[in-house]
N, C-alpha and C positions, 0 to 999 in steps of 0.2 A: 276719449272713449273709443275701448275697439271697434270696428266693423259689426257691423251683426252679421251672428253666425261664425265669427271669431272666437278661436281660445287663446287665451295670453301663451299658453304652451304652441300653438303654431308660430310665435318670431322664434322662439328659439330652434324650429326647423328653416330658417330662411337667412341663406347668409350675407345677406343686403340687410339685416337686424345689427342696429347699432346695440349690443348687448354688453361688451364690455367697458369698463370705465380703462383709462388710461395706466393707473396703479396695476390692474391685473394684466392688460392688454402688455403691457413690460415684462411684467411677472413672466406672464407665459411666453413669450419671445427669449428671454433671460438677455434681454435691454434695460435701458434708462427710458424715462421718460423726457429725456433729453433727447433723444435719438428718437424717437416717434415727431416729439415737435419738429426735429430737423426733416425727416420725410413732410412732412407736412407744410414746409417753410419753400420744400424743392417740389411740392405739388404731386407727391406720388401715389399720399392718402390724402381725405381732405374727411375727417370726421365731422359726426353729427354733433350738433351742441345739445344735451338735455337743458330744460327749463332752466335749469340754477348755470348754465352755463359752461357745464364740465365735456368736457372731449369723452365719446363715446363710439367704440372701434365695433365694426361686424367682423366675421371670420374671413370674408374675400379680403378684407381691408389687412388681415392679421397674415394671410398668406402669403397677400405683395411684400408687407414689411416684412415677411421672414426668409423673401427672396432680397430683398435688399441686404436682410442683415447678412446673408451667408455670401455675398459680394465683396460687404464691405470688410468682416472678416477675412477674406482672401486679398484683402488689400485694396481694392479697388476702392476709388474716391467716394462719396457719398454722393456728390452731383452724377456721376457715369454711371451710380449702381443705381441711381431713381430712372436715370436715359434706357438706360439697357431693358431693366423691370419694363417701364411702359412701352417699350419696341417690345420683348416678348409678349407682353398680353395685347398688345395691336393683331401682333402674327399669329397669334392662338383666335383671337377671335375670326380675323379673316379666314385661316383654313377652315374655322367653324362653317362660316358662310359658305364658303366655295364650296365645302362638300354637302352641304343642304342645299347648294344651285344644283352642282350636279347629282345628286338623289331624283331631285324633280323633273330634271332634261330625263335621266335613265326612266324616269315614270309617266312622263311624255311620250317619248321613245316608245314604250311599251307598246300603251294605249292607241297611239297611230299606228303600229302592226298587227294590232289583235285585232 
């Protein structure tokens, strides 16, 4: 049961929403579903299981794979292009952080000269 105060139309605004089944989650990549299970085997997505047991992808889940797959097309291994993907979104979220530390020093800063 959702949350209360919940509308089933809010996961589909939330891209941690395991929303797609695997068949489409291919679909839309223009992959196999062979190739999601191999992400998945190198740890790069790790999908949700619905009740019946079926592999279910969100959109962040569908971005990494489609940064993998544009690797793996360019040649690159399937093991280096899962290494690479997770080092890029390591370093995206760290400059996340770093410029939300520095926002706060600058908002510190302020506030002790005013």
């Amino acid at each position: 049961m959702p949350p209360a105060g919940s509308r089933p139309v809010d996961n589909l605004d939330d891209d941690d929403y395991p929303a797609y089944t695997m068949g489409r989650a291919a679909e839309m990549l223009g992959t196999t579903p062979a190739f999601l299970r191999a992400l998945g085997d190198h740890r790069l997505i790790t999908p949700l299981r619905s009740e019946g047991g079926h592999r279910r992808y969100s959109r962040y889940q569908l971005r990494i794979a489609a940064r993998a797959r544009e690797l793996v097309d360019q040649g690159t291994a399937i093991e280096a292009a899962c290494r690479i993907v997770i080092l890029e979104d390591q370093l995206e979220e760290a400059r996340r952080i770093n410029d939300e530390l520095r926002s706060r020093d600058r908002e510190s800063a302020a506030k002790t000269t005013a």
